[in-house]
C-alpha positions in Angstrom: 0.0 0.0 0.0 1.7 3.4 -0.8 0.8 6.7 0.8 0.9 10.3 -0.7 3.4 11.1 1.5 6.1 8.2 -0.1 8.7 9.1 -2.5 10.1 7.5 -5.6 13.6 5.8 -4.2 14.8 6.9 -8.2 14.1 10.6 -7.2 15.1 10.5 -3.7 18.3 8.5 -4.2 18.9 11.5 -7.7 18.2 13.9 -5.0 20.8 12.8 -2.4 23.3 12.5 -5.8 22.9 16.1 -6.2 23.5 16.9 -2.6 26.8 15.1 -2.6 27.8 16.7 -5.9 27.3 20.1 -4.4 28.9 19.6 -1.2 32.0 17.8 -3.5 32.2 21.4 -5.3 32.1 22.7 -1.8 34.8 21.2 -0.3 36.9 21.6 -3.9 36.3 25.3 -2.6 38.2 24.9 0.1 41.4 24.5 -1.5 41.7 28.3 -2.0 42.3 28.6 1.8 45.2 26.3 1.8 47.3 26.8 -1.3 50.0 29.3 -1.7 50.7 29.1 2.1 54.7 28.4 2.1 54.8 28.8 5.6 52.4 25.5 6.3 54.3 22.7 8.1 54.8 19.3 5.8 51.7 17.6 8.5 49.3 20.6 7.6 50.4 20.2 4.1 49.0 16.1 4.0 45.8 17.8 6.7 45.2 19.8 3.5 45.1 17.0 1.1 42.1 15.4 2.9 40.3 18.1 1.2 40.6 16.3 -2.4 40.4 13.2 -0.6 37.2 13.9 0.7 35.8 15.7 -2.5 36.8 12.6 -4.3 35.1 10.5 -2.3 31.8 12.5 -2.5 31.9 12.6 -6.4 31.7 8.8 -6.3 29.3 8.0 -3.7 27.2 10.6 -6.2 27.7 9.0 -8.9 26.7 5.9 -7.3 23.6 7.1 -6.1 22.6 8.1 -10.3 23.8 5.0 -11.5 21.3 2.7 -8.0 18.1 6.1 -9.5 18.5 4.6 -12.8 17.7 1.0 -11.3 15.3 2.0 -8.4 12.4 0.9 -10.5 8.7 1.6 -8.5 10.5 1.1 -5.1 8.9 3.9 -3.0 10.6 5.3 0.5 8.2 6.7 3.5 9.1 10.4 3.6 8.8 10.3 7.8 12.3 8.6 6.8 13.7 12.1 5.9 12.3 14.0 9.2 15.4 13.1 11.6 17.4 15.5 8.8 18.3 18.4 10.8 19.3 20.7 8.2 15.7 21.8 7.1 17.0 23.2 3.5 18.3 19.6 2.9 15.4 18.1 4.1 12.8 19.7 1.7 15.3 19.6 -1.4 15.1 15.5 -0.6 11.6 15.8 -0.7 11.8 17.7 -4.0 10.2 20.8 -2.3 11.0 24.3 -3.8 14.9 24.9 -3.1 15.1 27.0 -0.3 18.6 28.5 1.7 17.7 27.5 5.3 20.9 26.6 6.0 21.9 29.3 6.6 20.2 30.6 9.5 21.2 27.3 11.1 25.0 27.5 12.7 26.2 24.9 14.5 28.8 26.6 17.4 32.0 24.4 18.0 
């Protein structure tokens, strides 16, 4: 039995794909804050390199989630599955709501 409020696992799992593509380019970002700095020790030199590392690793666990859409076939997901998501932006881009910035009224202090 499926509900109005279940999701397409295709469009959820594209969804999350995008996500980690965008956070990828995010961290790629970083890279400006770290290069050109002479005066960094070798250790914060292979701290830095995490930052590819990690973009790397989002750019295929994106393209994994495309390549799992394109076999998700009718499989539907209960959307109550996305309401532990803190971040509320991310939360209603899974969804597929309108994109909205929400993010950035939520800091998290550490």
């Amino acid at each position: 039995m499926t509900s109005s409020s279940d999701l397409p696992l295709p469009d959820l799992l594209r969804r999350m794909g995008a996500e980690l593509t965008a956070q990828a380019d995010a961290v790629r970002g970083l890279h400006r804050l770290v290069e050109g700095d002479a005066s960094r020790s070798a250790a914060a030199t292979v701290e830095a390199q995490t930052i590819d590392t990690a973009s790397q690793h989002l750019d295929e666990l994106a393209g994994l989630l495309a390549r799992l859409a394109e076999t998700g076939g009718g499989t539907l997901v209960a959307q109550a599955a996305l309401d532990p998501i803190v971040l509320s932006g991310l939360r209603a881009r899974l969804r597929g709501e309108t994109d909205t910035d929400d993010e950035a009224g939520e800091v998290d202090f550490f």
